[in-house]
N, C-alpha and C positions, 0 to 999 in steps of 0.2 A: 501571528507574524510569519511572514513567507520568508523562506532562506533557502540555499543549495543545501541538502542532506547526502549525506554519502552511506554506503556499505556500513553497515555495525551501529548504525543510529536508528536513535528512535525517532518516528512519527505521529502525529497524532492525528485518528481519524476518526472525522466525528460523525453518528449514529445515525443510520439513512443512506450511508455513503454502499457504493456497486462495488464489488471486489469480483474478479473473472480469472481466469484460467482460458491457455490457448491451446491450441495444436499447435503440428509442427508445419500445419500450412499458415499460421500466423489468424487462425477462424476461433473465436468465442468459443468455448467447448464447454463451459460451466460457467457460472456466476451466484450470488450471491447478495443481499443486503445485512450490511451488518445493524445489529438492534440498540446496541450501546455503543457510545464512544471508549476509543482503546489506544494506547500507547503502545504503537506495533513495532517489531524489530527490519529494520529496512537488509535486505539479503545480496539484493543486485538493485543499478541504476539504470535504467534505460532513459530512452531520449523521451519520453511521455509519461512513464510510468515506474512506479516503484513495484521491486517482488519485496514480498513481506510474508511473513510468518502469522497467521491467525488459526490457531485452535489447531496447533502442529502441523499444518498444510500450507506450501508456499501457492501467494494469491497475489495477483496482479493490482494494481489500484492507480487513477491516473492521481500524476503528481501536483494538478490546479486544485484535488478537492483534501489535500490533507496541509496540515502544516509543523514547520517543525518543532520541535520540544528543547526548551534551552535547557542544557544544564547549569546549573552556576557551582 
């Protein structure tokens, strides 16, 4: 299920998915695929992408390929 996630939420991203890192000219500088799906902590929102926490390192992820995590 797709919903707005904000700062301090979790998201779920599932296993196959690109995570990236940029410069400060806004240029790909690292990336990544993750191997498992993971319940990641979202840090900042931006307008396409989530930063999120994976394996101590803040990592970019666009926000069409994860979804959000209800709590009940």
């Amino acid at each position: 299920m797709k919903y707005l996630t904000n700062k301090g939420e979790l998201i779920y991203v599932p296993s196959q998915t690109l995570l990236h890192t940029i410069d400060g000219q806004g240029n790909v500088n690292n990336y990544m695929k993750i191997c498992d799906p993971a319940n990641l902590l979202v840090t900042e929102v931006h307008e396409r992408t989530y930063e999120i926490l994976y394996h101590g390192k803040k990592w970019l992820v666009e926000k069409d390929k994860t979804y959000g995590v209800k709590n009940d």
